[in-house]
BATIDO-103572 format. One line per field, with one value per atom (N, C-alpha, C): x, y, z; atom name. Coordinates in steps of 0.02 Angstrom, whole numbers. Layout:
X <- X,...
Y <- Y,...
Z <- Z,...
a <- CA,...
END
This chain:
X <- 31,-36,-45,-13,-17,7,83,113,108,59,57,-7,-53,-110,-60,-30,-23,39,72,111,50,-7,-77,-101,-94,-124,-76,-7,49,33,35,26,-37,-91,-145,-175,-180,-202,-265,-263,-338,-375,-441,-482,-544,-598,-664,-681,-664,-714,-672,-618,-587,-599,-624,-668,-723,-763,-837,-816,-775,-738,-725,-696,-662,-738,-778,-846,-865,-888,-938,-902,-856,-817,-805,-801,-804,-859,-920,-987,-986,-963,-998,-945,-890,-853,-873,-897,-941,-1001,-1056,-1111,-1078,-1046,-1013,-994,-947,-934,-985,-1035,-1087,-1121,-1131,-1178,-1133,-1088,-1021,-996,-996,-984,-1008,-974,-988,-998,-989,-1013,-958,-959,-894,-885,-925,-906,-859,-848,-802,-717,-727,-656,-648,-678,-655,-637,-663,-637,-572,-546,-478,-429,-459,-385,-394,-435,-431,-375,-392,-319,-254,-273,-210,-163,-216,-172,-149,-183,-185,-89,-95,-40,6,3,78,93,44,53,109,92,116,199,197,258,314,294,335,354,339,331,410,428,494,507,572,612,582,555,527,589,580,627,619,576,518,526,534,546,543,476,500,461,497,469,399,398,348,298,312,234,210,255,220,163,213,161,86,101,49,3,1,-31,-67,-29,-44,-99,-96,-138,-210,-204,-254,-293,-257,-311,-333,-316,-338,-410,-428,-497,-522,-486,-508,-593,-594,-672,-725,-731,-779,-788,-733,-729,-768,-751,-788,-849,-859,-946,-1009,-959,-980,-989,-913,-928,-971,-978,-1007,-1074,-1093,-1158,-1201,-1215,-1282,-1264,-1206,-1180,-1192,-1187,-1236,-1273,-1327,-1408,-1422,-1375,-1412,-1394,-1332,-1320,-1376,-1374,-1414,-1511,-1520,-1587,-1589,-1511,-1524,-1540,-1485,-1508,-1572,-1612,-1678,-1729,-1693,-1727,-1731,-1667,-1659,-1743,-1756,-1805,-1797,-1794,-1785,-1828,-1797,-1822,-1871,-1894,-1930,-2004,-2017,-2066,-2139,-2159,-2211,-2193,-2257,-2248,-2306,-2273,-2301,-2377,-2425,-2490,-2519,-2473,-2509,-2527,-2559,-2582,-2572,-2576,-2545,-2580,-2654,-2698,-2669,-2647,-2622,-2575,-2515,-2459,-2475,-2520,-2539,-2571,-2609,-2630,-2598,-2544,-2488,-2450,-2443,-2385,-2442,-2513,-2552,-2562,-2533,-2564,-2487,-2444,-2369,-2366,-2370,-2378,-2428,-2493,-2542,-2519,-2481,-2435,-2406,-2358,-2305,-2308,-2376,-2371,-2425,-2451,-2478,-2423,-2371,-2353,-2352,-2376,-2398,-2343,-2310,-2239,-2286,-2262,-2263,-2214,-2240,-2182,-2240,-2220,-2236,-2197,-2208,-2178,-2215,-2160,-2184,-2128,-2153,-2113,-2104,-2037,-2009,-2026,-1965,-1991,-1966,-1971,-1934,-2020,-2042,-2103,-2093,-2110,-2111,-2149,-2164,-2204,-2186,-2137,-2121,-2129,-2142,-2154,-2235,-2260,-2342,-2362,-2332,-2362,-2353,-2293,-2270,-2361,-2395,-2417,-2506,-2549,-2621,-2630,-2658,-2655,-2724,-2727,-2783,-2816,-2758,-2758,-2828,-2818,-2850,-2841,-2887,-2863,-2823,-2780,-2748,-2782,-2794,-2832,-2798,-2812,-2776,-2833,-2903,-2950,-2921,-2900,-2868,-2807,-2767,-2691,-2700,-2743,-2751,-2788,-2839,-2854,-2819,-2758,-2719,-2672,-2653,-2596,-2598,-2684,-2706,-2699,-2651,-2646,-2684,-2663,-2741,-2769,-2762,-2800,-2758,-2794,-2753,-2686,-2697,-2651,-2614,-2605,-2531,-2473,-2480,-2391,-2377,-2331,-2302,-2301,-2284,-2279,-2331,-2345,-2396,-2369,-2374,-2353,-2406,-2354,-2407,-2386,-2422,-2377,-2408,-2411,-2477,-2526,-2531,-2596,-2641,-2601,-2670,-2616,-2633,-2629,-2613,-2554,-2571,-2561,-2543,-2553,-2523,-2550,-2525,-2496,-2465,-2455,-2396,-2337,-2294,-2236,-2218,-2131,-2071,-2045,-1980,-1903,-1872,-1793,-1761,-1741,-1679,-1622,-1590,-1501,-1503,-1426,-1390,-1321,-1304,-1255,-1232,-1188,-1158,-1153,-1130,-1123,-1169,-1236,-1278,-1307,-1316,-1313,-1400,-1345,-1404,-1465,-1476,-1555,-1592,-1573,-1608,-1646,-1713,-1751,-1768,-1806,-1812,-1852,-1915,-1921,-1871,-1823,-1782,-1736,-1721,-1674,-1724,-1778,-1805,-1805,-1836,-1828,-1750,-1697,-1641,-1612,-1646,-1638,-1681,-1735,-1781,-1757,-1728,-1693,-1606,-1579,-1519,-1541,-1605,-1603,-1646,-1690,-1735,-1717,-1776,-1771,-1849,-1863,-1928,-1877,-1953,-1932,-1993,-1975,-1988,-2007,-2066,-2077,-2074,-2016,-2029,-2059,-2111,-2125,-2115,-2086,-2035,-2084,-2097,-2157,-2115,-2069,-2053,-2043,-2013,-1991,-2035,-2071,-2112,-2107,-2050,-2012,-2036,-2010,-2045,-1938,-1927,-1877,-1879,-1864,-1879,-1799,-1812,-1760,-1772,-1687,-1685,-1632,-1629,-1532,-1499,-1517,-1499,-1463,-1529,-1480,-1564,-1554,-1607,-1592,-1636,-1652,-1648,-1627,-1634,-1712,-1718,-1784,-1846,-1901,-1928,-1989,-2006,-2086,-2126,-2210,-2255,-2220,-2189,-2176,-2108,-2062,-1987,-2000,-2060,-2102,-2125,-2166,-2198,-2168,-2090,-2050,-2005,-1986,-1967,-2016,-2077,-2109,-2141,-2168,-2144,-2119,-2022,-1992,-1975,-1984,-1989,-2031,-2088,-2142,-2157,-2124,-2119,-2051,-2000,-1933,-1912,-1952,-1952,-1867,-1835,-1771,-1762,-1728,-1696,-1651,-1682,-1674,-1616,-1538,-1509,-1491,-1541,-1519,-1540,-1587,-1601,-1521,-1496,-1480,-1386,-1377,-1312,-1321,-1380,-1386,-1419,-1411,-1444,-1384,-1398,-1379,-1395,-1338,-1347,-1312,-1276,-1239,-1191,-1170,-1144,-1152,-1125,-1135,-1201,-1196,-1249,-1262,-1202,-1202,-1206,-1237,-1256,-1291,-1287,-1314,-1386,-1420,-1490,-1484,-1550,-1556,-1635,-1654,-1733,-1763,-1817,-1891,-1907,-1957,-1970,-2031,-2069,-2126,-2149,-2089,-2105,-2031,-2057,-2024,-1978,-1911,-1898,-1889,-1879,-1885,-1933
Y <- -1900,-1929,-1968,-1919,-1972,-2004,-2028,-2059,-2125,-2124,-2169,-2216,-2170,-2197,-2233,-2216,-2249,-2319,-2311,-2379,-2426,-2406,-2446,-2478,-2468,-2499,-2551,-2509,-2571,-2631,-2612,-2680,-2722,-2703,-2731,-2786,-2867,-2902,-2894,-2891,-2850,-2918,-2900,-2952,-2926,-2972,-2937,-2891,-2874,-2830,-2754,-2760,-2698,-2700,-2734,-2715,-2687,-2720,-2682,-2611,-2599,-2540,-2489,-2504,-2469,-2439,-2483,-2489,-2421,-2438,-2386,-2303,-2323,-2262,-2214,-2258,-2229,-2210,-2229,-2202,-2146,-2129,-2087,-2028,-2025,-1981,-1963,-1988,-1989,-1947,-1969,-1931,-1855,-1859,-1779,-1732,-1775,-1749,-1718,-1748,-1746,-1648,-1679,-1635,-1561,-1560,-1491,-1478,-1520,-1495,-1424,-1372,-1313,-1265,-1278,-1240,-1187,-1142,-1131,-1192,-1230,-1272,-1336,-1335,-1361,-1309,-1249,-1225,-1234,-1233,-1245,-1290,-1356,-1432,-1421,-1371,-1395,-1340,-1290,-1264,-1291,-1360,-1391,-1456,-1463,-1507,-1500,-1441,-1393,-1371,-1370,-1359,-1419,-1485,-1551,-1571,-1548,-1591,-1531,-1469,-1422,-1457,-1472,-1494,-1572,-1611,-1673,-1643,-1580,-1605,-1551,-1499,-1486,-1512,-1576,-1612,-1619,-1646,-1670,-1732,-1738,-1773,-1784,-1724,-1714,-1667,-1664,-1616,-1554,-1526,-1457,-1469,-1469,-1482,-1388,-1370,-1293,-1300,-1294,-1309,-1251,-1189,-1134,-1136,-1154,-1177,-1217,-1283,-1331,-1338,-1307,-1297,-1261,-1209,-1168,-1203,-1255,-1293,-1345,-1361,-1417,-1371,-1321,-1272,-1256,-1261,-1250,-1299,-1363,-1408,-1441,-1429,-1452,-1422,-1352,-1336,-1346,-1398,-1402,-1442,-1473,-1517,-1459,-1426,-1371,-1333,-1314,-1266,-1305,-1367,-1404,-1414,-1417,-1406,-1367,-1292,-1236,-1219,-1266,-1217,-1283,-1324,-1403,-1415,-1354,-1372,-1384,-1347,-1370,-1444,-1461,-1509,-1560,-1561,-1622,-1642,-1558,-1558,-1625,-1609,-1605,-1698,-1738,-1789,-1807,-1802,-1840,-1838,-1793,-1785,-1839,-1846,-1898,-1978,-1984,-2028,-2070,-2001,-2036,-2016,-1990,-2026,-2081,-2138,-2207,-2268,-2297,-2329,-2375,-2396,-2423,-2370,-2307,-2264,-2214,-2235,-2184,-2169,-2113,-2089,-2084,-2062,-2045,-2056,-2054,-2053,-2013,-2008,-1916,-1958,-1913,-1929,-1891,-1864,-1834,-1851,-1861,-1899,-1849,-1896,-1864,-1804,-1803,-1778,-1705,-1713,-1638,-1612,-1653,-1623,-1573,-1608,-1597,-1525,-1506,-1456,-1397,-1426,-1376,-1353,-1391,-1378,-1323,-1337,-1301,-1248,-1223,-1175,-1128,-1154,-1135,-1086,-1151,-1109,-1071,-1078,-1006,-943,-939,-884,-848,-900,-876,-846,-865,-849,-774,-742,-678,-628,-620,-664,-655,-672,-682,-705,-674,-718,-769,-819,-883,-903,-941,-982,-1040,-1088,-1160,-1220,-1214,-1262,-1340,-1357,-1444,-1484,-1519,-1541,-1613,-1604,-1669,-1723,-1759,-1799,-1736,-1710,-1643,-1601,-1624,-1539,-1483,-1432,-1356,-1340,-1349,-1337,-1266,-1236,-1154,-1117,-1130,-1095,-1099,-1146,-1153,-1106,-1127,-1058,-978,-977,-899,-854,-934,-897,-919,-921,-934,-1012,-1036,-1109,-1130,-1178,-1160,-1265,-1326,-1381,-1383,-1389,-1389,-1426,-1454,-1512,-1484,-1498,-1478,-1483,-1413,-1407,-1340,-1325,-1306,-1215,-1221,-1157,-1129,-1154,-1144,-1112,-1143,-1114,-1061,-1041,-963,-943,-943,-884,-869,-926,-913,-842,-852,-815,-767,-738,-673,-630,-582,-513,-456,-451,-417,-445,-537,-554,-555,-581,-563,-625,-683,-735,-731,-691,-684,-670,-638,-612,-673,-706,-753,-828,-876,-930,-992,-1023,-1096,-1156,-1189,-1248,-1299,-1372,-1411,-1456,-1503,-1588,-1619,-1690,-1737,-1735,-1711,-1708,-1646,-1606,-1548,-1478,-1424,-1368,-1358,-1352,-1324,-1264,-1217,-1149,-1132,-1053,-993,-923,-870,-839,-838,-895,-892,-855,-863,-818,-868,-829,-914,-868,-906,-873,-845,-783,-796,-810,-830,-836,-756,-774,-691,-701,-760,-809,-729,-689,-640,-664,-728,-741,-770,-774,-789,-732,-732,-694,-624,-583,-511,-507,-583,-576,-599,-618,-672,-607,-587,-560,-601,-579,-589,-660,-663,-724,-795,-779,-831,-842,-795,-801,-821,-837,-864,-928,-949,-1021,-1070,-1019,-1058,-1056,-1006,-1001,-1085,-1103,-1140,-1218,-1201,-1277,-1311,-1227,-1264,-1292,-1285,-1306,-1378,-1378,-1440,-1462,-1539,-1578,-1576,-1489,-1517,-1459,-1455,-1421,-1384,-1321,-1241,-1238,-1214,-1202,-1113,-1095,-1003,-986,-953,-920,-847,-798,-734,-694,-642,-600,-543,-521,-519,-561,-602,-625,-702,-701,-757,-832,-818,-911,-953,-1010,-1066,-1102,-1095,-1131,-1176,-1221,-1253,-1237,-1248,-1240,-1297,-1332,-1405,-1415,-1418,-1428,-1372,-1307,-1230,-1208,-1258,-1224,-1234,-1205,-1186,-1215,-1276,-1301,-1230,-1272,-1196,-1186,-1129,-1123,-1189,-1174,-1244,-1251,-1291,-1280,-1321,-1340,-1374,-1443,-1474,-1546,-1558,-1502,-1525,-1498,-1464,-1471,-1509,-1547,-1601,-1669,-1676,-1717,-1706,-1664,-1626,-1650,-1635,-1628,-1714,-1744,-1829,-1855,-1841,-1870,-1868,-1800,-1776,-1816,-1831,-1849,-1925,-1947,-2014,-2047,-2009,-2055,-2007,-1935,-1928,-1899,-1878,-1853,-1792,-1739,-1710,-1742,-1716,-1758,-1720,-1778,-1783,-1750,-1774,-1758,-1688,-1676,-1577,-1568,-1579,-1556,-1542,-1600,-1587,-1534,-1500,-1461,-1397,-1403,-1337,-1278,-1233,-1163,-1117,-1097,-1024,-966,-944,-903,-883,-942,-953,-994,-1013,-1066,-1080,-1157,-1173,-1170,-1124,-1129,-1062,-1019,-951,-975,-907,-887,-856,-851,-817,-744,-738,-636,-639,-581,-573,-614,-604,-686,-628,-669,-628,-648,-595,-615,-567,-535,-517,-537,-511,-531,-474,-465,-410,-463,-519,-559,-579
Z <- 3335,3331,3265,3214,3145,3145,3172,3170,3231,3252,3302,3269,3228,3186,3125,3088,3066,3086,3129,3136,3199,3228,3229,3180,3102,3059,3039,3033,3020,3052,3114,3174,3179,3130,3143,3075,3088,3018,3009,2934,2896,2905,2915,2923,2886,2865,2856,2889,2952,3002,2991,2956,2940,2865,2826,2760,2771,2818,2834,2873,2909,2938,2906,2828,2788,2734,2738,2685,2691,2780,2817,2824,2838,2835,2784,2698,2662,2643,2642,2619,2670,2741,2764,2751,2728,2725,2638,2605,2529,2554,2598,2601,2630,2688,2731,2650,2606,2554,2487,2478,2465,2465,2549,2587,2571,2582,2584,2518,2482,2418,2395,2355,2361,2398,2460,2527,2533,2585,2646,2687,2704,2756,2714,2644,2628,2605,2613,2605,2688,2730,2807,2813,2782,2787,2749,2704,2670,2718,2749,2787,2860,2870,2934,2888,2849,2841,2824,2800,2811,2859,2898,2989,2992,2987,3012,2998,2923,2874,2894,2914,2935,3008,3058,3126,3130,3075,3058,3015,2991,2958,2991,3037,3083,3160,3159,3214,3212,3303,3315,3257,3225,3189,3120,3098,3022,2991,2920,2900,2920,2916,2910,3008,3039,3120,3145,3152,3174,3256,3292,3380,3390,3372,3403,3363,3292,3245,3266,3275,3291,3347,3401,3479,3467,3427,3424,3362,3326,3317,3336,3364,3431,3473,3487,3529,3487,3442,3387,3369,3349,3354,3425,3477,3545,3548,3510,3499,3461,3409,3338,3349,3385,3374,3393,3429,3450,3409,3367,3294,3244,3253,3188,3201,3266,3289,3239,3277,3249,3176,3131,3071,3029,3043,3003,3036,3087,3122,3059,2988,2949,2915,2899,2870,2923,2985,3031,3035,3021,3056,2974,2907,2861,2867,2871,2862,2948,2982,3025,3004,2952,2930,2904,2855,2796,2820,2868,2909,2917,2952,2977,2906,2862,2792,2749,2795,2762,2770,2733,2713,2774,2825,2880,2943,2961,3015,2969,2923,2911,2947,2958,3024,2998,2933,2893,2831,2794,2737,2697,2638,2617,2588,2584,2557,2513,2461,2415,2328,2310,2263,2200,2121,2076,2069,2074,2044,2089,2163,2223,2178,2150,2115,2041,2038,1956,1962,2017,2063,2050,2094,2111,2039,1992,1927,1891,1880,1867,1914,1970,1990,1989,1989,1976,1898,1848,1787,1768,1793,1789,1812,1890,1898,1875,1851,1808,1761,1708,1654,1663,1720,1715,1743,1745,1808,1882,1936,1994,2021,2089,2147,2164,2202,2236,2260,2348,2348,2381,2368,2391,2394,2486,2513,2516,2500,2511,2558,2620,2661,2650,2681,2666,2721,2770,2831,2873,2868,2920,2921,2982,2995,3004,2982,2989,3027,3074,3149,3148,3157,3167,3099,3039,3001,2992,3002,3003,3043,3115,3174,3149,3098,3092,3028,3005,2954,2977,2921,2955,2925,2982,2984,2928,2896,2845,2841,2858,2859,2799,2738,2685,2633,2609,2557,2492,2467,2396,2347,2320,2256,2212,2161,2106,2115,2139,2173,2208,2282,2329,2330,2290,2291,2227,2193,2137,2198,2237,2276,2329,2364,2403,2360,2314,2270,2234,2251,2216,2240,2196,2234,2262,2329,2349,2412,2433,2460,2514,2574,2667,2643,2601,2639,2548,2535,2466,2486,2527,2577,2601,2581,2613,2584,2608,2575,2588,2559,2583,2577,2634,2640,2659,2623,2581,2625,2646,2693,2718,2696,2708,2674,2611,2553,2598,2639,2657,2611,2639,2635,2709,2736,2804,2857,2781,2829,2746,2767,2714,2739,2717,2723,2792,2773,2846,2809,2892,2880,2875,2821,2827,2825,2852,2860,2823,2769,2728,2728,2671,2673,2680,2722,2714,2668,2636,2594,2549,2536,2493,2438,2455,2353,2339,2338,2305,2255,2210,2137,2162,2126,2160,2134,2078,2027,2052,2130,2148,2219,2227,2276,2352,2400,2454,2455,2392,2411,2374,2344,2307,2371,2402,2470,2506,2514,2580,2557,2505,2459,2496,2476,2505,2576,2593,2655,2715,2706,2726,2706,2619,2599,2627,2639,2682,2758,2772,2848,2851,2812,2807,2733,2741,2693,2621,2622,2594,2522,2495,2420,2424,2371,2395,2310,2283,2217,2231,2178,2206,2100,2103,2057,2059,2012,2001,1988,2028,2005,1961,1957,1880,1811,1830,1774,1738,1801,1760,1754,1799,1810,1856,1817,1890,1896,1978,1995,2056,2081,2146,2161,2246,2286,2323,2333,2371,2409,2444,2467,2475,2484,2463,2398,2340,2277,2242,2187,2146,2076,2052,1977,1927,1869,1819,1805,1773,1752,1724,1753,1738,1701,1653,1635,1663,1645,1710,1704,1644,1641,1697,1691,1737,1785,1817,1888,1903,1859,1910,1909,1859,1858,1947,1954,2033,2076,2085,2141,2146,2080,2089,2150,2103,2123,2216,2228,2285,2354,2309,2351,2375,2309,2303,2350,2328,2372,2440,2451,2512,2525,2477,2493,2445,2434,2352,2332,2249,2203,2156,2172,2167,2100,2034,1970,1960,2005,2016,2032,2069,2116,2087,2026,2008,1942,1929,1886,1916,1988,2014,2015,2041,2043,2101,2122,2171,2154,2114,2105,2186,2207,2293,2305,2366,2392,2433,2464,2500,2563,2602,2660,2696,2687,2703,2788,2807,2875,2839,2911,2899,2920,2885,2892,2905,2906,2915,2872,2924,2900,2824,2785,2727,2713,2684,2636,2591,2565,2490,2460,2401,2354,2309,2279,2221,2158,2151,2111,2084
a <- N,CA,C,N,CA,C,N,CA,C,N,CA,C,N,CA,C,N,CA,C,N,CA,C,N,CA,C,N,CA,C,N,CA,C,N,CA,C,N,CA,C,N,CA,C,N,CA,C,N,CA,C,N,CA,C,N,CA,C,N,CA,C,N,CA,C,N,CA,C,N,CA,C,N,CA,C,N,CA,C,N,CA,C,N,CA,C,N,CA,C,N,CA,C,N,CA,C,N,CA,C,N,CA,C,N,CA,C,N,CA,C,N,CA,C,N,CA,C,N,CA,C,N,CA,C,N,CA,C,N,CA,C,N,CA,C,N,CA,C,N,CA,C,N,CA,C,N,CA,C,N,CA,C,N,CA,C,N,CA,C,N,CA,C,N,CA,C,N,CA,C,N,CA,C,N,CA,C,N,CA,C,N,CA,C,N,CA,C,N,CA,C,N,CA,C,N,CA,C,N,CA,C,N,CA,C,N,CA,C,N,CA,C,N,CA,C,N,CA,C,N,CA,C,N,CA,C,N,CA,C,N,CA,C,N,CA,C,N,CA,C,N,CA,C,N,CA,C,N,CA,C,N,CA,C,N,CA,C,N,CA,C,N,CA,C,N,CA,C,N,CA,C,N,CA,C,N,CA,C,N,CA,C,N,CA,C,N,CA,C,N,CA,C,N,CA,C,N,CA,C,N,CA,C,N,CA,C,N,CA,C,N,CA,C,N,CA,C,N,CA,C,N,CA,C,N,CA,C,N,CA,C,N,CA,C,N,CA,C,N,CA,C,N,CA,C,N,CA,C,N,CA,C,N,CA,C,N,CA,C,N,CA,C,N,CA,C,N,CA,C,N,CA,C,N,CA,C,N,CA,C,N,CA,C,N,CA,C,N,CA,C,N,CA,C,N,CA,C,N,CA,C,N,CA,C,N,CA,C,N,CA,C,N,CA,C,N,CA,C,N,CA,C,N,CA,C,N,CA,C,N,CA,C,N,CA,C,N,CA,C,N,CA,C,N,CA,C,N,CA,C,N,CA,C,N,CA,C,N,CA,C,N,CA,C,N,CA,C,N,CA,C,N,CA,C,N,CA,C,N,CA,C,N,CA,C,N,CA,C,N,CA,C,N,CA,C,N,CA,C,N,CA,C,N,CA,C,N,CA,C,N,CA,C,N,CA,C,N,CA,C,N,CA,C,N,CA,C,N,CA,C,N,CA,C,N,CA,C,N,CA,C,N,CA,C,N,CA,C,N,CA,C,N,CA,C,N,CA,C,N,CA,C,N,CA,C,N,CA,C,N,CA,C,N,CA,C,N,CA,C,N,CA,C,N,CA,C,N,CA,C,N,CA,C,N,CA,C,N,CA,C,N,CA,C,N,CA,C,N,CA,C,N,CA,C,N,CA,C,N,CA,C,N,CA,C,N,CA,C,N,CA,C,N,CA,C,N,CA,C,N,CA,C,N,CA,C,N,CA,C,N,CA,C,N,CA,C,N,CA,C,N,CA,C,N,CA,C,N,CA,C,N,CA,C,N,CA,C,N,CA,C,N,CA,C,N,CA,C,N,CA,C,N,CA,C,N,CA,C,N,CA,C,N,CA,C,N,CA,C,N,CA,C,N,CA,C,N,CA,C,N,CA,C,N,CA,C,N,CA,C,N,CA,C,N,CA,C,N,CA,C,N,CA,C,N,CA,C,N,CA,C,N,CA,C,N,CA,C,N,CA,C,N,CA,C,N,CA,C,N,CA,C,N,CA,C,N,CA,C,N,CA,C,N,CA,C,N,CA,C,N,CA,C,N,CA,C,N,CA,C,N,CA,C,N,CA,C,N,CA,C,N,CA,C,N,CA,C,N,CA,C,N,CA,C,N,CA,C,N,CA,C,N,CA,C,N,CA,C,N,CA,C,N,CA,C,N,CA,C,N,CA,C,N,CA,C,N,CA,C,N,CA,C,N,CA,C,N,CA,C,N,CA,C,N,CA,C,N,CA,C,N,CA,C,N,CA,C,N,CA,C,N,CA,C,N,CA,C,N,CA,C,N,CA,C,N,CA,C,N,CA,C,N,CA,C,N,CA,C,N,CA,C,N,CA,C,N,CA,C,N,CA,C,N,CA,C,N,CA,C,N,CA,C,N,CA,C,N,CA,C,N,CA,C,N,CA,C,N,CA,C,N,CA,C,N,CA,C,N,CA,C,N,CA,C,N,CA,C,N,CA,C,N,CA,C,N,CA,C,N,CA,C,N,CA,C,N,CA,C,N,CA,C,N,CA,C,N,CA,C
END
């Protein structure tokens, strides 16, 4: 098979349309790369080429020529695309999100004004600093239709009142998380997925795992405040910014709101103590963190 790909290229004169061929191909094997970086679903991408490159070099009239490996490789990748289904399923969901996040198909656009953000960084660091858990969701172009239903629907304008009496301990709608999208408030107190990811670091409680749990599947960003410890961290991409104060919050939630994707420079300085590609475990709405 490799060998038939590549004496196809021998035989074929390069033209522009195999520059633009070569372009597209490389950006998208850059974004796949991107997206998997750090994951499991990138040590799976290296012992799938692993199989790939033993299948190629025990083939008939190689040096390495072993007939019963070979077959039974050959047998292995004949299921290989269904496997890759399965283990690259979030690495799809996540590049086809990105997709319909390009400035061309974009579906909506976010409506929340500085004065909502400014809101939120103030109602974040008031938390923190008594300190009070939080988590607040802010959606990206991706709706949370099933996490809204899981919690009490509230469609409320963003205010800085609102989200301290949402977050006071004591009251019916503090268990759980609030999510923000379209300049409303539109529900409180929902249930959101956790990672069940093992290597994600043991300092991290039920709601820091729900944080990443919700960001490996969608495209929004998750403000989790530590009802021990007093921290403000956002979760984006299933990894978590380092500790943050109100200014490198509302530098985050900005940028967030404004270009409608995560933000990249969070994102090469974020942290999981694990990777980003965990399975889910029970919905959550407390917290040991």
């Amino acid at each position: 098979m490799i060998d038939n790909l590549l004496l196809g290229w021998a035989n074929t004169a390069f033209g522009w349309r195999d520059a633009i061929d070569i372009l597209i191909m490389s950006i998208l094997i850059y974004e796949v790369g991107m997206l998997i970086r750090g994951t499991r679903a990138m040590q799976s991408l290296i012992g799938v080429v692993v199989v790939v490159l033993a299948y190629w070099v025990t083939a008939p009239g190689k040096p390495m020529y072993l007939m019963t490996v070979h077959r039974i490789l050959g047998n292995v990748l004949f299921y290989a695309p269904f496997a890759i289904i399965v283990l690259f399923q979030t690495a799809i969901r996540r590049t086809l999100a990105r997709l319909g996040r390009t400035p061309l198909l974009r579906l909506h656009n976010h409506e929340m004004t500085q004065r909502m953000i400014d809101d939120v960084v103030r109602c974040a660091a008031a938390l923190a600093a008594r300190p009070t858990g939080a988590l607040i969701v802010v959606e990206g172009d991706q709706a949370l239709r099933d996490q809204v239903e899981s919690g009490v629907r509230l469609d409320s304008e963003i205010s800085y009142d609102l989200l301290m009496s949402i977050f006071t301990p004591g009251t019916l709608l503090h268990d759980g998380a609030a999510i923000v999208g379209d300049g409303r408030i539109r529900a409180a107190s929902c249930f959101l997925q956790v990672t069940s990811d093992p290597r994600l670091s043991r300092e991290y409680g039920s709601r820091h795992r729900a944080a990443i749990g919700l960001t490996e599947e969608y495209d929004c960003l998750v403000v989790v405040v530590s009802e021990e410890r007093g921290e403000i961290r956002v979760a984006t991409e299933g990894r978590f910014s380092p500790t943050l104060d109100a200014e490198g919050l509302r530098a985050l939630l900005t940028a967030h709101v404004h270009s409608g994707a995560p933000r990249r420079a969070a994102g090469s300085r974020a942290t999981r103590g694990g990777s980003a590609g965990g399975h889910k475990g029970s919905a959550s709405r407390t917290d040991a963190a």
